[in-house]
N, C-alpha and C positions, 0 to 999 in steps of 0.2 A: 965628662958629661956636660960641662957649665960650656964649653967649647964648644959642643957640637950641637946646641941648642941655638948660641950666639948665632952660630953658622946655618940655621934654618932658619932662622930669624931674615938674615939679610936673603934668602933665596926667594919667601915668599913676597910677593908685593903688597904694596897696602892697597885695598880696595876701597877704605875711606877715610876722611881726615878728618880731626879736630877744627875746630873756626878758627884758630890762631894758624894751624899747616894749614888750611885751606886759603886764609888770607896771605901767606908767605907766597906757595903756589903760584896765587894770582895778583901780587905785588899789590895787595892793597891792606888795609890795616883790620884788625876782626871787628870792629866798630861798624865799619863800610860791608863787610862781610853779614854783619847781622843787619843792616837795614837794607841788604839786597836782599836778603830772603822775610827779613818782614813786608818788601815791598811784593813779593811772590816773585819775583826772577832769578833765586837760586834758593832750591829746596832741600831742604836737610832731612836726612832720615831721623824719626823720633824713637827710633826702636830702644835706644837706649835713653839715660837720664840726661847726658847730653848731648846737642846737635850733633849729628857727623855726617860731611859730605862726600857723597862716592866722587869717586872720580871721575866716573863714566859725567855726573851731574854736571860738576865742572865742567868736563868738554862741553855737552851742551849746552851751558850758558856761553861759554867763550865761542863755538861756533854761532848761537843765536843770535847773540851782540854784533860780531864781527860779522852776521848776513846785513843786522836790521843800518851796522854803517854804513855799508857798500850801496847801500839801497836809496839810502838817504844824501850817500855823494859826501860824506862827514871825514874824516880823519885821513884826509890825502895828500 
């Protein structure tokens, strides 16, 4: 049984992270992770007692960022 739990485990994906997986994710520290979403540019679900960021969030910020450089002619 403990087996074939494990094995459900790894088939479903995670739909949101912790601030420490989320700062790993996006290679920056969960310090930097919380003062982007206290600045409002990466928003955590509060549904639970702590922050968790979907993934889908993530993309959005990584694709918002990576429009607002391109735009500005920044990181080339």
């Amino acid at each position: 049984m403990q087996n074939s739990l494990h094995q459900i485990k790894r088939v479903i994906p995670k739909l949101a992270l912790t601030r420490v997986e989320a700062a790993e994710a996006l290679g920056l520290t969960p310090v930097t992770v919380d003062r982007l979403a206290k600045r409002g540019l990466l928003r955590p679900s509060r549904a639970t007692r702590r922050p968790l960021y979907s993934v889908t969030e993530i993309e959005r910020f990584l694709k918002e960022t990576s429009e607002s450089i391109a735009l500005t002619g920044g990181a080339q």
